[in-house]
Structures are given as C-alpha cells and as structure tokens.
N, CA, C and O atoms as CSV, one atom per row, in Angstrom:
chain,resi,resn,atom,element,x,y,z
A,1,UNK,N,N,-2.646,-19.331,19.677
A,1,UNK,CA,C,-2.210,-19.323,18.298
A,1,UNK,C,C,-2.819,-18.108,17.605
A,1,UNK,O,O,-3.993,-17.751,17.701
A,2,UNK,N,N,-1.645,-17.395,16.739
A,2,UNK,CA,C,-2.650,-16.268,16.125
A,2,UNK,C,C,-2.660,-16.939,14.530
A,2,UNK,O,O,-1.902,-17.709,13.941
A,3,UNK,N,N,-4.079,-16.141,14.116
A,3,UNK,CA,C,-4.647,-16.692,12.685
A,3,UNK,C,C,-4.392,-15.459,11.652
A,3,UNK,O,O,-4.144,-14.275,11.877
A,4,UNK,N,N,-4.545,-16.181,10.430
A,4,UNK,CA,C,-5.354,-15.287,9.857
A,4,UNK,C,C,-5.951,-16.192,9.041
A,4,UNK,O,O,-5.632,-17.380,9.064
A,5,UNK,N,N,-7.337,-15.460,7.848
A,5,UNK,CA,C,-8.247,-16.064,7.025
A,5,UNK,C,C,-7.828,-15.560,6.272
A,5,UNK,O,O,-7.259,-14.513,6.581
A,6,UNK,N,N,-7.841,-16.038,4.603
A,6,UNK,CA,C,-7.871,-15.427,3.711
A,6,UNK,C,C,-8.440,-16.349,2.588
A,6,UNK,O,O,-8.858,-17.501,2.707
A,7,UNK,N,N,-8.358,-15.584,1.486
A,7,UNK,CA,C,-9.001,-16.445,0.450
A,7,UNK,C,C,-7.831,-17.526,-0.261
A,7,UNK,O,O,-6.645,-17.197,-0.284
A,8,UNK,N,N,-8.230,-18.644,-0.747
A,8,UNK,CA,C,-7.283,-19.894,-0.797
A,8,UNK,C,C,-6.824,-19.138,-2.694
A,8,UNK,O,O,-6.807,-19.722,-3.777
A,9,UNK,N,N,-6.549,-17.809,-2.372
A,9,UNK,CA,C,-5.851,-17.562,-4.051
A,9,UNK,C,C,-4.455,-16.794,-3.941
A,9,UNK,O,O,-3.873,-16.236,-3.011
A,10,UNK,N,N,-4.193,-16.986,-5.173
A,10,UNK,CA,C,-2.924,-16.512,-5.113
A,10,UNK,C,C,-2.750,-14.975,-4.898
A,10,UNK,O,O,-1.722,-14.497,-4.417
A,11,UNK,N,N,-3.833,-14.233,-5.290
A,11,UNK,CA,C,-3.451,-13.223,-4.814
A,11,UNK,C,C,-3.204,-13.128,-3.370
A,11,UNK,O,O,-2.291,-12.318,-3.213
A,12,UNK,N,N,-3.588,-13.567,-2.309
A,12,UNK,CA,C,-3.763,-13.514,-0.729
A,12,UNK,C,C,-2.259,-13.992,-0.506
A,12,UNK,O,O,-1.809,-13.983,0.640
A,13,UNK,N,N,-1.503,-14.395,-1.538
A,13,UNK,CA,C,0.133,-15.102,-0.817
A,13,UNK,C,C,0.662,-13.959,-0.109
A,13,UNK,O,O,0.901,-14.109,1.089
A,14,UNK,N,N,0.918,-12.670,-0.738
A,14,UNK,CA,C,1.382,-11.439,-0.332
A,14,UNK,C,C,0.938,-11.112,1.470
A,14,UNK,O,O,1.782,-10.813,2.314
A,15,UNK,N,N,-0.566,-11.260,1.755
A,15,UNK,CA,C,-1.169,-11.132,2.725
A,15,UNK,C,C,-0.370,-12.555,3.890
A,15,UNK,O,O,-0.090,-12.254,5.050
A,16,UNK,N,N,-0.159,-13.696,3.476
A,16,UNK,CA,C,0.197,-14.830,4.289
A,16,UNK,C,C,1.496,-14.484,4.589
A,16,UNK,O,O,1.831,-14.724,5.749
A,17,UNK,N,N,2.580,-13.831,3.640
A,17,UNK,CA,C,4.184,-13.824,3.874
A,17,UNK,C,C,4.104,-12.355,4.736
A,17,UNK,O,O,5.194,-12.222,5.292
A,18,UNK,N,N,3.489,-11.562,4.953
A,18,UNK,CA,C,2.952,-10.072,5.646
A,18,UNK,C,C,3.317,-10.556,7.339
A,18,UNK,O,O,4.146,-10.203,8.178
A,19,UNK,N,N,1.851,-11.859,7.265
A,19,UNK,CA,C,1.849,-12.235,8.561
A,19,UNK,C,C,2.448,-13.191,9.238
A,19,UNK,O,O,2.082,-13.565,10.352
A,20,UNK,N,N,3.549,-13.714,8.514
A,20,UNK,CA,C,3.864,-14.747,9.184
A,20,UNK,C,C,5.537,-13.987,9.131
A,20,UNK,O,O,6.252,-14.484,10.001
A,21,UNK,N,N,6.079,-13.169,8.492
A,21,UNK,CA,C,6.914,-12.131,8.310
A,21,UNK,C,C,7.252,-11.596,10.015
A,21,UNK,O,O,8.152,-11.663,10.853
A,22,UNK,N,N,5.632,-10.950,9.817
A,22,UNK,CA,C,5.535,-9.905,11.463
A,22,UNK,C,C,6.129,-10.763,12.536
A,22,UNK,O,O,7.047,-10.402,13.273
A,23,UNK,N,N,5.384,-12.217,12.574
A,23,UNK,CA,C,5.422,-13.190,13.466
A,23,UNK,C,C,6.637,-12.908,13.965
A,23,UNK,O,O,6.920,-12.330,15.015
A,24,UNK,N,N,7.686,-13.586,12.717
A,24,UNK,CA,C,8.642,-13.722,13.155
A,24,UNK,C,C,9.375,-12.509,13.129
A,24,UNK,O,O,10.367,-12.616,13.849
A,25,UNK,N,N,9.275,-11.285,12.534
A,25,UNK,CA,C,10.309,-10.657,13.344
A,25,UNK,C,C,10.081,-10.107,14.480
A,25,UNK,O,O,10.968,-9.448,15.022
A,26,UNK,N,N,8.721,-10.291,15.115
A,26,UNK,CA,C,8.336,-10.291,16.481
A,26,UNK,C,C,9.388,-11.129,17.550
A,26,UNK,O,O,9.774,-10.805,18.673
A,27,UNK,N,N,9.625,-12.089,16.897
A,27,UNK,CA,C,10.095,-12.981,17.546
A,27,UNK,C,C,11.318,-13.223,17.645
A,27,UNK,O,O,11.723,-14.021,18.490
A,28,UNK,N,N,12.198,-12.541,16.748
A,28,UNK,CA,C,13.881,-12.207,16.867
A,28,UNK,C,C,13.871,-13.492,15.915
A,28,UNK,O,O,14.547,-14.420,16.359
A,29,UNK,N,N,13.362,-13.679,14.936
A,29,UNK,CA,C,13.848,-15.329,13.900
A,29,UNK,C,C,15.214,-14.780,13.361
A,29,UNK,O,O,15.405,-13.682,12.840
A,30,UNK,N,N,16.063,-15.713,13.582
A,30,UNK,CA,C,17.482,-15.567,12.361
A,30,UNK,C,C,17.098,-15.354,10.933
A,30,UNK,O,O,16.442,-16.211,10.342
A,31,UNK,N,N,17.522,-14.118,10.287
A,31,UNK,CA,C,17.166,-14.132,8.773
A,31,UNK,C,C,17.347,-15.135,8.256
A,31,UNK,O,O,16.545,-15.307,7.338
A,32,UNK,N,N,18.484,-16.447,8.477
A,32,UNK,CA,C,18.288,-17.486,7.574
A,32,UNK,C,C,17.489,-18.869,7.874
A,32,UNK,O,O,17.570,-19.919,7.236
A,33,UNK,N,N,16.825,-18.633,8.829
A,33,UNK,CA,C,16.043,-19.125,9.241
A,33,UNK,C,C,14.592,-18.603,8.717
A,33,UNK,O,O,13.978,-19.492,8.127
A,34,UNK,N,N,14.120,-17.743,8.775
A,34,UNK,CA,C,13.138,-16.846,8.393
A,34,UNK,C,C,12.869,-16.740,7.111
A,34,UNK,O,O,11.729,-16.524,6.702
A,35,UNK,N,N,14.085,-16.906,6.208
A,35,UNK,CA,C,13.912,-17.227,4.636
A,35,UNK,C,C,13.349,-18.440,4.054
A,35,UNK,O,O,12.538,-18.542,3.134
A,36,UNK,N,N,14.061,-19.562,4.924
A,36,UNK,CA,C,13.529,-20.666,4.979
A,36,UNK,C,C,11.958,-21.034,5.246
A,36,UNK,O,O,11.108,-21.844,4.874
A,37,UNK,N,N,12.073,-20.230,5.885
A,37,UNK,CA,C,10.100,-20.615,6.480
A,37,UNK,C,C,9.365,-19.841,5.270
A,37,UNK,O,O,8.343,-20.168,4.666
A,38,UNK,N,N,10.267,-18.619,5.085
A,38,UNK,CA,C,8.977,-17.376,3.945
A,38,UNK,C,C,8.923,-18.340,2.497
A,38,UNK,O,O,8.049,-18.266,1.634
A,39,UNK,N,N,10.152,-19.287,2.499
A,39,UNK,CA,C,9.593,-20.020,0.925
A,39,UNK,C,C,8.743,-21.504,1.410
A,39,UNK,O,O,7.811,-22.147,0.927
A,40,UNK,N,N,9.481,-21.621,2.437
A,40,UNK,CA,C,8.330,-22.887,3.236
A,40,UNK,C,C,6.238,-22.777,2.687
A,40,UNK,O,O,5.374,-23.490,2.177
A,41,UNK,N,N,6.411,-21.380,3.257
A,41,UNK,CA,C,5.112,-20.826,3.197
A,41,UNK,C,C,4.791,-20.310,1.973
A,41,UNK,O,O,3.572,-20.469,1.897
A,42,UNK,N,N,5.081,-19.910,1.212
A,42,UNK,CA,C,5.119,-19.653,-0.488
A,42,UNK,C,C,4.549,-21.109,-0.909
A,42,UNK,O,O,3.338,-21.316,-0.989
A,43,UNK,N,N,5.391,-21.964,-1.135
A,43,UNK,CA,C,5.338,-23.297,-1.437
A,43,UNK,C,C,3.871,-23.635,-1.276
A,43,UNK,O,O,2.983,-23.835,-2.104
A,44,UNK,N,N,3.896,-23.638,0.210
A,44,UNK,CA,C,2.162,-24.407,0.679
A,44,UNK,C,C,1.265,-23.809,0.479
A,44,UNK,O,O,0.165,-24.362,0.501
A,45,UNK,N,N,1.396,-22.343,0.186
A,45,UNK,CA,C,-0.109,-21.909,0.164
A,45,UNK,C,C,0.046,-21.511,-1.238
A,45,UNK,O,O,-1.008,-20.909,-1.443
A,46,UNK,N,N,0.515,-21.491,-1.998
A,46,UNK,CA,C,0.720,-21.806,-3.898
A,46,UNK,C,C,-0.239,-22.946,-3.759
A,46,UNK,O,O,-1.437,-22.945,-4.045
A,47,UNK,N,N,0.432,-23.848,-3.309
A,47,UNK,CA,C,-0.486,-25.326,-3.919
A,47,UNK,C,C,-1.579,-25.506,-3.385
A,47,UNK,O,O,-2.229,-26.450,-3.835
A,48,UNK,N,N,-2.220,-24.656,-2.194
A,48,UNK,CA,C,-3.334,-24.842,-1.330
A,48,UNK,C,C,-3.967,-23.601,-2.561
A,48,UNK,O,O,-4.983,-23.970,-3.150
A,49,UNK,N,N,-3.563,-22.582,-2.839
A,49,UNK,CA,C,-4.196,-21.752,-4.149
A,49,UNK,C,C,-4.892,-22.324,-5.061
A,49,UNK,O,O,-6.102,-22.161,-5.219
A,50,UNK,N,N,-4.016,-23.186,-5.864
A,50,UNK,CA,C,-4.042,-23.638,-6.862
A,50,UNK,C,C,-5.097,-24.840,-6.883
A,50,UNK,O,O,-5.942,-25.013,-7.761
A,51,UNK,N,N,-4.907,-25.584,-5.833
A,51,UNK,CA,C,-5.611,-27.392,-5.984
A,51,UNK,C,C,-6.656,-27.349,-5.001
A,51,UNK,O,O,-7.654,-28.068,-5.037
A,52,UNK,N,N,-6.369,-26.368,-3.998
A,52,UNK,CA,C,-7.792,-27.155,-2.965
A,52,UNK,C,C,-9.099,-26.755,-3.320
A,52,UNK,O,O,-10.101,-27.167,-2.734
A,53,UNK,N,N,-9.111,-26.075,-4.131
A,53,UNK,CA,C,-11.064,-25.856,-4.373
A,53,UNK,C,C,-11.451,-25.548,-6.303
A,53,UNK,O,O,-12.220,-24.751,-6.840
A,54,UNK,N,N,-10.823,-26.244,-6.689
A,54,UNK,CA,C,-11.391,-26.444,-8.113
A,54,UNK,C,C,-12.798,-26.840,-8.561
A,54,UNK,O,O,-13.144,-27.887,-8.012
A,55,UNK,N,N,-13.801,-26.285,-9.461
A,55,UNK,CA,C,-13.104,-24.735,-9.425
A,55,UNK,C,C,-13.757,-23.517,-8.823
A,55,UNK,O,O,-14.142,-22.489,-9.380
A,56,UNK,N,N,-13.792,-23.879,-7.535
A,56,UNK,CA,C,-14.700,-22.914,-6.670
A,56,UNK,C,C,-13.553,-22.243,-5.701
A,56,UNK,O,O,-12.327,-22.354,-5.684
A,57,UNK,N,N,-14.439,-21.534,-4.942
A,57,UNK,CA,C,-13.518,-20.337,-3.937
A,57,UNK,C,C,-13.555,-20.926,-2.658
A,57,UNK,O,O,-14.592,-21.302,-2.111
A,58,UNK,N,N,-12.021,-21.033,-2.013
A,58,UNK,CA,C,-12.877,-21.008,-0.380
A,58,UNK,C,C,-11.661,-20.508,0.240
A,58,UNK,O,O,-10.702,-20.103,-0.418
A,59,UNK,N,N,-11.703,-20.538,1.496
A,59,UNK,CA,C,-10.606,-20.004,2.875
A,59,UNK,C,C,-9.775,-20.866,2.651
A,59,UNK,O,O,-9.966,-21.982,2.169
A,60,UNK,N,N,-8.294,-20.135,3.169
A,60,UNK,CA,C,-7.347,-20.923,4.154
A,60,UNK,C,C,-7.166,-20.024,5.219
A,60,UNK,O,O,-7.462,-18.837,5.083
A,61,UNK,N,N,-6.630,-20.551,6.445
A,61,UNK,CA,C,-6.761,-20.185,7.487
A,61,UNK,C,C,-5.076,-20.343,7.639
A,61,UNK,O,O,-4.534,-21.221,6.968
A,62,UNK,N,N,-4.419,-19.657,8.349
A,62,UNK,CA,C,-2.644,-19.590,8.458
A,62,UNK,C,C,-2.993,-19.835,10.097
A,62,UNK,O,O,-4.144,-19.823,10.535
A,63,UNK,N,N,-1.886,-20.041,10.852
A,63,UNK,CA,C,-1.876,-20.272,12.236
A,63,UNK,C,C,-0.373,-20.008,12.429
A,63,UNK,O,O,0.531,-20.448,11.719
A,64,UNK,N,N,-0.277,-19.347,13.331
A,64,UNK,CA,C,1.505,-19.157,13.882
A,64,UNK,C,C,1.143,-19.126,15.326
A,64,UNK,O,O,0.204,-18.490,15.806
A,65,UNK,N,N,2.117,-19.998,16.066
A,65,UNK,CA,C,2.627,-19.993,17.703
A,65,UNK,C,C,4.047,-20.480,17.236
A,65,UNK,O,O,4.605,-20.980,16.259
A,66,UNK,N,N,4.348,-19.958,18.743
A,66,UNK,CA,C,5.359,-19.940,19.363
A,66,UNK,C,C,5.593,-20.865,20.428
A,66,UNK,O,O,4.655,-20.824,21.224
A,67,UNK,N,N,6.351,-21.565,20.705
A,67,UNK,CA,C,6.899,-22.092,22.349
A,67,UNK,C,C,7.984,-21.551,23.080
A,67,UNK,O,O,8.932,-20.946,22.579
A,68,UNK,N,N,7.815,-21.787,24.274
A,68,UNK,CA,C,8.758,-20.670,25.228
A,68,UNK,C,C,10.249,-21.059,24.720
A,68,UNK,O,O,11.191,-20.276,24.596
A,69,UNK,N,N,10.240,-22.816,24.385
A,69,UNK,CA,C,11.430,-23.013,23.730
A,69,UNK,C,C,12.095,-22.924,22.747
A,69,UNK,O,O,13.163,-23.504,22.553
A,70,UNK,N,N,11.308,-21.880,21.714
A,70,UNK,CA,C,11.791,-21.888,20.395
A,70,UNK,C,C,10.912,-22.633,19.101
A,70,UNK,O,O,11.091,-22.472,17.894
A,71,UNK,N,N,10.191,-23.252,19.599
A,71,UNK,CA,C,9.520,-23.951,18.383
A,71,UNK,C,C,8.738,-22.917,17.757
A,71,UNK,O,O,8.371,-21.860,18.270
A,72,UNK,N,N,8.457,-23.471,16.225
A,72,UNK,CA,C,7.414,-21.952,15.927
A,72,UNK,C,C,7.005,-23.405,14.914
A,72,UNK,O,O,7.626,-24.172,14.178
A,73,UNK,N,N,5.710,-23.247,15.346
A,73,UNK,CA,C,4.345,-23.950,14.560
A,73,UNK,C,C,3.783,-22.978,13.574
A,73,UNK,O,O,3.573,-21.788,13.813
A,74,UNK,N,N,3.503,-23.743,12.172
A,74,UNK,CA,C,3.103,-22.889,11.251
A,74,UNK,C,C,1.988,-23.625,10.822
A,74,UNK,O,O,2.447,-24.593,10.216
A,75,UNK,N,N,0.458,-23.682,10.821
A,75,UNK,CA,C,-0.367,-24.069,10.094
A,75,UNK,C,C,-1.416,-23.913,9.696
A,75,UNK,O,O,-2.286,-23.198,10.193
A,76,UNK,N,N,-1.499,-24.738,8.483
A,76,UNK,CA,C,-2.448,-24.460,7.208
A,76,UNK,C,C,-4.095,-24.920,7.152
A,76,UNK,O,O,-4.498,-26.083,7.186
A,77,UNK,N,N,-4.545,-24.260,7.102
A,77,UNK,CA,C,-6.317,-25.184,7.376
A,77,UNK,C,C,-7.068,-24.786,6.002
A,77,UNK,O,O,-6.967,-23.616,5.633
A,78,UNK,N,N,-7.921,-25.825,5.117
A,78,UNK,CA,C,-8.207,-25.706,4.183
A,78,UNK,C,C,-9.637,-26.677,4.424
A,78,UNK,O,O,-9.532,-27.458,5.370
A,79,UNK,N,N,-10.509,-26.701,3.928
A,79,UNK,CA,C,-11.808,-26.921,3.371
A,79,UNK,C,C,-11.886,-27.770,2.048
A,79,UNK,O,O,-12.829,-28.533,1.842
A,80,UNK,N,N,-10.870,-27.602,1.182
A,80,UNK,CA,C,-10.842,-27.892,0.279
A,80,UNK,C,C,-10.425,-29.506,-0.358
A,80,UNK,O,O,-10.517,-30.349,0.535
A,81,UNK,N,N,-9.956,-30.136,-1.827
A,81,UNK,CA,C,-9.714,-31.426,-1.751
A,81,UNK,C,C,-8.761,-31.819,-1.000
A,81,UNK,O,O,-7.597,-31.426,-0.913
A,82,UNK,N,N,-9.590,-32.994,-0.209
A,82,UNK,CA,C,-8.502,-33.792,0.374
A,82,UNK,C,C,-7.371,-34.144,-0.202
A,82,UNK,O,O,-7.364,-34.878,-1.190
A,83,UNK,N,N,-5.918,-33.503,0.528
A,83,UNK,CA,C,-4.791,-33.850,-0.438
A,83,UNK,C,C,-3.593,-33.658,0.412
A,83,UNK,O,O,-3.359,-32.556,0.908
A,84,UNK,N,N,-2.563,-35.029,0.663
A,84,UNK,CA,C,-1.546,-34.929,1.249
A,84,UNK,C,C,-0.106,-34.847,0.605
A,84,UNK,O,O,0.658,-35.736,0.230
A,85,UNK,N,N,-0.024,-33.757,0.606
A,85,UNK,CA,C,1.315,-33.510,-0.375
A,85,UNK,C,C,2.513,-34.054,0.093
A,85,UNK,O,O,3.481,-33.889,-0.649
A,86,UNK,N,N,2.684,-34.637,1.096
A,86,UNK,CA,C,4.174,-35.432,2.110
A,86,UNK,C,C,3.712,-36.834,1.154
A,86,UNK,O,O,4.617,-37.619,0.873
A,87,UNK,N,N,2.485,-37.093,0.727
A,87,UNK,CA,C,2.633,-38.538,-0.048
A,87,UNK,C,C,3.162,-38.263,-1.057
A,87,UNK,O,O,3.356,-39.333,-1.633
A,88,UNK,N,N,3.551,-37.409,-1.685
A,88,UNK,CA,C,4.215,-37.338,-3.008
A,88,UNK,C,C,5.457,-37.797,-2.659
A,88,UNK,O,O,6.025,-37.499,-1.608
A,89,UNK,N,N,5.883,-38.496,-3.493
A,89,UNK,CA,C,7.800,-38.905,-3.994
A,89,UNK,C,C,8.361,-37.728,-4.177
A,89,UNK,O,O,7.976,-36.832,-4.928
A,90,UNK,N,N,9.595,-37.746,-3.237
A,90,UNK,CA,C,10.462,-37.079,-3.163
A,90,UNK,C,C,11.357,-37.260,-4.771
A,90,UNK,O,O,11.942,-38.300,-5.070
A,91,UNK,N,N,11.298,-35.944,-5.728
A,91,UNK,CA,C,12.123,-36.084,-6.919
A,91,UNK,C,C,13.857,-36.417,-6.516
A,91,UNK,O,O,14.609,-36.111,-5.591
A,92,UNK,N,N,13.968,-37.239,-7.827
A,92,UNK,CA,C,15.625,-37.952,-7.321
A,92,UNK,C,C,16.027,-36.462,-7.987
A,92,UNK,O,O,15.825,-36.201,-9.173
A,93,UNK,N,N,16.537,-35.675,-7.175
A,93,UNK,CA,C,17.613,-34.450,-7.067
A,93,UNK,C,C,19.196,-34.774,-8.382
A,93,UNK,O,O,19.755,-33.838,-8.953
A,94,UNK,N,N,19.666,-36.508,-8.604
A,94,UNK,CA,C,20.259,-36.854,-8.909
A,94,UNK,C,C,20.581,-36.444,-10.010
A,94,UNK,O,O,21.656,-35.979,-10.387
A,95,UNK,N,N,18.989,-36.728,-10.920
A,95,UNK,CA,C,18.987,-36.256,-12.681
A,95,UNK,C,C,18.968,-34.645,-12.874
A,95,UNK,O,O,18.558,-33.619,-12.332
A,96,UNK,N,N,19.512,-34.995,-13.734
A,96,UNK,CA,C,19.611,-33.395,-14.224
A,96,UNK,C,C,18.024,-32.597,-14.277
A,96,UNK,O,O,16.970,-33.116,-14.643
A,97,UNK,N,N,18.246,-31.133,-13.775
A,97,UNK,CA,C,16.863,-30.473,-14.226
A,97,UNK,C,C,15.959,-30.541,-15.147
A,97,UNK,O,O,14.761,-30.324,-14.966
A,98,UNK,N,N,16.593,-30.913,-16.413
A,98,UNK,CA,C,15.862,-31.277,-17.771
A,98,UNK,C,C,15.213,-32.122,-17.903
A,98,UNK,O,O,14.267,-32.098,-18.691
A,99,UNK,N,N,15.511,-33.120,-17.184
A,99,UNK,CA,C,15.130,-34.874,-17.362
A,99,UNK,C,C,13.917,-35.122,-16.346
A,99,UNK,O,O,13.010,-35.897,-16.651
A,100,UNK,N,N,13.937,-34.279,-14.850
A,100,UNK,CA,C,12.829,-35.178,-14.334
A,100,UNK,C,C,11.411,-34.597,-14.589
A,100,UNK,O,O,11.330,-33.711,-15.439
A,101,UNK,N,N,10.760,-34.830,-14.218
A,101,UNK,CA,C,8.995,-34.877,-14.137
A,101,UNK,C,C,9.059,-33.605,-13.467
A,101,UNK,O,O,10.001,-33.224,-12.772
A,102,UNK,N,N,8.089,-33.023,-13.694
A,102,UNK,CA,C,7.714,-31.362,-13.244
A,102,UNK,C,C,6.862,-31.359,-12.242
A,102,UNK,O,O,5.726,-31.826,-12.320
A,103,UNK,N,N,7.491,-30.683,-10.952
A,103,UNK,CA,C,6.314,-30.481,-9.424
A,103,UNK,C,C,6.859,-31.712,-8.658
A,103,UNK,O,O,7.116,-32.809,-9.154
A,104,UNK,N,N,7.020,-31.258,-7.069
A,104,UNK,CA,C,6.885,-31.909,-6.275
A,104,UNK,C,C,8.701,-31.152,-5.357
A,104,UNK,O,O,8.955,-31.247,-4.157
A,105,UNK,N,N,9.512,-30.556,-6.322
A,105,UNK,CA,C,10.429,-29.645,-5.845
A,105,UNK,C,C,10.274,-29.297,-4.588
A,105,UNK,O,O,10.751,-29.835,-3.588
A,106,UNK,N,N,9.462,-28.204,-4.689
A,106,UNK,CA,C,9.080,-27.459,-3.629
A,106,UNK,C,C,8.313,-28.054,-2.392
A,106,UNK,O,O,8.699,-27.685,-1.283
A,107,UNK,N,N,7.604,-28.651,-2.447
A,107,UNK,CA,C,7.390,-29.822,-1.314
A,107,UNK,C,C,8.821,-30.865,-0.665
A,107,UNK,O,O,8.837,-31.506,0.386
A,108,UNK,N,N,9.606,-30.777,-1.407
A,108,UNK,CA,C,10.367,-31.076,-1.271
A,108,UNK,C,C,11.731,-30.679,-0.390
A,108,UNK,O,O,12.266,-31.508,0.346
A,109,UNK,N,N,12.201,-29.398,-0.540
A,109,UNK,CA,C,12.614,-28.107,-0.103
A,109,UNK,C,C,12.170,-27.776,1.149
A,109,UNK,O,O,12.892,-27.358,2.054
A,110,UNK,N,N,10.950,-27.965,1.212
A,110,UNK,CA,C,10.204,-27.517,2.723
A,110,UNK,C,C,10.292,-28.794,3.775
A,110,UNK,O,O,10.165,-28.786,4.999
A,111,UNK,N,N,10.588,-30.035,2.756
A,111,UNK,CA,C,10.414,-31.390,3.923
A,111,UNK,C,C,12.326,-31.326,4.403
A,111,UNK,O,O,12.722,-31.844,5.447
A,112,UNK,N,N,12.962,-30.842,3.740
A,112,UNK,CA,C,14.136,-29.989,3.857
A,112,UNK,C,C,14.605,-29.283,4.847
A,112,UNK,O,O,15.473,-29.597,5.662
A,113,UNK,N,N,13.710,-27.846,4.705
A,113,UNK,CA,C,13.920,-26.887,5.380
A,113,UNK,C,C,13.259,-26.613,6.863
A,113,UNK,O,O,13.532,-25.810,7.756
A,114,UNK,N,N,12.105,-27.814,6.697
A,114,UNK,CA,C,11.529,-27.390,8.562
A,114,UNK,C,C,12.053,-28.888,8.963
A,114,UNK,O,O,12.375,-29.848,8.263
A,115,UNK,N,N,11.996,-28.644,10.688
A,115,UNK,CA,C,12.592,-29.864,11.302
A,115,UNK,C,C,10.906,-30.514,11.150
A,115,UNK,O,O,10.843,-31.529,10.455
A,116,UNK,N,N,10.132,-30.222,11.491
A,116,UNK,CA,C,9.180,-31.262,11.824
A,116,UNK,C,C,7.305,-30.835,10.444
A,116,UNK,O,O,6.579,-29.856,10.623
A,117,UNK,N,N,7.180,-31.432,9.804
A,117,UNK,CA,C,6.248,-31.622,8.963
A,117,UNK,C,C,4.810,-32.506,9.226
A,117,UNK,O,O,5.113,-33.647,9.576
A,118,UNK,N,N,3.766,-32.366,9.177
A,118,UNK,CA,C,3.146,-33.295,8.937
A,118,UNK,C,C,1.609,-33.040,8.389
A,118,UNK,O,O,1.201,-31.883,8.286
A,119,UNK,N,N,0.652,-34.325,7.994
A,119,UNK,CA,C,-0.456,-33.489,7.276
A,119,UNK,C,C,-1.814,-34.421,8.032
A,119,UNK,O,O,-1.550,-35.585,8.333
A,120,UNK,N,N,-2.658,-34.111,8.204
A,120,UNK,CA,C,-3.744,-35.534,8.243
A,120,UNK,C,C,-5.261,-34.055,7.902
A,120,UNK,O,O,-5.291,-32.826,7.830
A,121,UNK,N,N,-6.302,-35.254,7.788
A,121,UNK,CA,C,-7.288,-35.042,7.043
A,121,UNK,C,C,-8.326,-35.183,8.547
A,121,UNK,O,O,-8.570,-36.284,9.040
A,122,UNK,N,N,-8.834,-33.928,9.107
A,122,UNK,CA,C,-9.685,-34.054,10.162
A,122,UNK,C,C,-11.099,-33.108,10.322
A,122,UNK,O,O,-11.118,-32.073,10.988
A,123,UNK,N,N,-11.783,-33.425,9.896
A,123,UNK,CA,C,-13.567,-32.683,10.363
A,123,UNK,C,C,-13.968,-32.281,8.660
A,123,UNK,O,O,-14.793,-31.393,8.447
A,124,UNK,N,N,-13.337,-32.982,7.569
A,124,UNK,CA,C,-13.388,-32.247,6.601
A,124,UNK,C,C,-12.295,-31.012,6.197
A,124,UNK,O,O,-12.340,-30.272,5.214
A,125,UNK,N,N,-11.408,-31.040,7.174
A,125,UNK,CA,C,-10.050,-30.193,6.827
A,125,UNK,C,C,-9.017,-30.421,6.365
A,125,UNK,O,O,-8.359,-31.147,7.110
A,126,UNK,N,N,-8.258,-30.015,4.998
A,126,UNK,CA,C,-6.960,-30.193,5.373
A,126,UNK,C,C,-5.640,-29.747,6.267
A,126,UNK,O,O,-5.023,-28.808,5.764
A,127,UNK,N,N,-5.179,-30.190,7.335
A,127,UNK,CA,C,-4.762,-29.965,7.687
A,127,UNK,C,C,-2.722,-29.805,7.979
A,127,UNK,O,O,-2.175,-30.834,8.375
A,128,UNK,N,N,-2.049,-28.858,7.810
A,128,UNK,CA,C,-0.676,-29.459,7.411
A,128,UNK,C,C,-0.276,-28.222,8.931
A,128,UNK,O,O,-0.808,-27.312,9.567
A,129,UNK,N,N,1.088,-29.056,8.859
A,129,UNK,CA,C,1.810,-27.943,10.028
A,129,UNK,C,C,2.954,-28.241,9.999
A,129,UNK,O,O,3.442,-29.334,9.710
A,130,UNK,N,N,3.527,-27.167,10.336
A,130,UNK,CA,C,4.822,-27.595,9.589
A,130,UNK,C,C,5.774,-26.335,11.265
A,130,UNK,O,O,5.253,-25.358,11.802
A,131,UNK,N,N,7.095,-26.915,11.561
A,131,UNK,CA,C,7.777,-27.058,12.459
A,131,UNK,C,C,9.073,-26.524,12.511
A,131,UNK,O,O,9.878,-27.214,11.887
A,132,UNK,N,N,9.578,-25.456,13.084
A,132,UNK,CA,C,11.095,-25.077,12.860
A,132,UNK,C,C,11.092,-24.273,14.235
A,132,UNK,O,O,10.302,-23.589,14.886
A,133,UNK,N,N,12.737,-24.842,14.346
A,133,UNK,CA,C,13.397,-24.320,15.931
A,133,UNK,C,C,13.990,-22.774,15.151
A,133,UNK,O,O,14.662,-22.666,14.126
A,134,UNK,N,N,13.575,-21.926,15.864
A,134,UNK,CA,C,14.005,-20.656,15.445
A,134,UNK,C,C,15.268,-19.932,16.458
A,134,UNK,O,O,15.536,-18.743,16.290
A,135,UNK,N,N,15.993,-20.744,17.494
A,135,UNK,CA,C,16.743,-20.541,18.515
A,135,UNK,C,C,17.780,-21.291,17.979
A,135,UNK,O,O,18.848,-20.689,18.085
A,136,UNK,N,N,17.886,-22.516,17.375
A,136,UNK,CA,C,18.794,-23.228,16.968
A,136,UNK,C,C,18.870,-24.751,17.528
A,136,UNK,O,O,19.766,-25.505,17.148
C-alpha cells in the first residue's frame, strides 16, 4: 500500500487529491470513475479536517492499493475523535434543498459512489476505507 502523511487540515486537501490523482492515473482509472473517487476523497478528508482533532493538530495518513483485479482501496487513518460517519442518516434526497437539515450530503454521495465503504475504531484510530472497481 502506498501512503502519504499529512496534516488533518484543510489546507493538505490539495496534497491528498495530488496523490491519489497520480495513483490513479498510474493506473489507467476511467475519468468517470476517477471523478467519483476525487470528490469521494474531498468529502472525507474535509470532515477528517474539520472534526477529528478539535482544537488541536494532528495527522491523517491516506493509503491507496491496488488489486490485480481492479479493486482500488482508499484509506483514511486518523488519531483523532472517534467518529463514524456511515452512522449518520442518510438525508431523504426527497425534500426539497431548502427544507432539509444541513450536512451529511456528502457522506452520502460517497456511500453512492464507491462499491464498498466501511469504518471501525482500532488501536485508537479512526479508521475508514472506502472501495471502487476501477475496470468495471
């Protein structure tokens, strides 16, 4: 798996979409596939910015592999508050934009856009990874 570290702020998003960018066009990803993952990854490390270390500083760590079959593993390692964002309620899409409650969209979008998601809480980490066939 290749990494990178960076600091859990928003400035470092630029640095996360860089490398996970390269990844995949290392890897021949379908541009619309590849769009999908670059807001996938926007999404998670916004909210890993924003919430995991209030109000102190710490790492996130990015992770990208590959499988010979196409899978491409994307994940997130944090230090910070324990917090599983797949427990949030999915917003009813139904009501109009105006009407519902603000946040949880974009978590939303990504449980959407990758085939396989998931989060658990291990050694003091948060841990999320998130799953898309880049072959089809």
């Amino acid at each position: 798996m290749n990494t990178l570290t960076v600091k859990a702020d928003i400035n470092s998003l630029n640095d996360v979409l860089s490398f996970i960018t390269s990844e995949l066009e290392a890897n021949d990803c379908p541009a619309k596939v590849q769009m999908q993952i670059e807001i996938s990854i926007e999404e998670i490390f916004v909210n890993i910015a924003h919430y995991a270390y209030p109000p102190k500083e710490g790492d996130a760590v990015v992770g990208f592999e590959l499988t010979d079959d196409g899978i491409i593993s994307i994940t997130f390692t944090d230090r910070g508050v324990p917090y599983d964002p797949l427990k949030k309620p999915d917003p009813d899409i139904t009501v109009p934009a105006s009407e519902r409650k603000i946040g949880g969209l974009g978590i939303y979008m990504t449980k959407q856009s990758m085939d396989k998601l998931w989060y658990e809480y291990r050694d003091g980490q948060n841990i999320l990874t998130m799953q898309k066939n880049i072959r089809g």
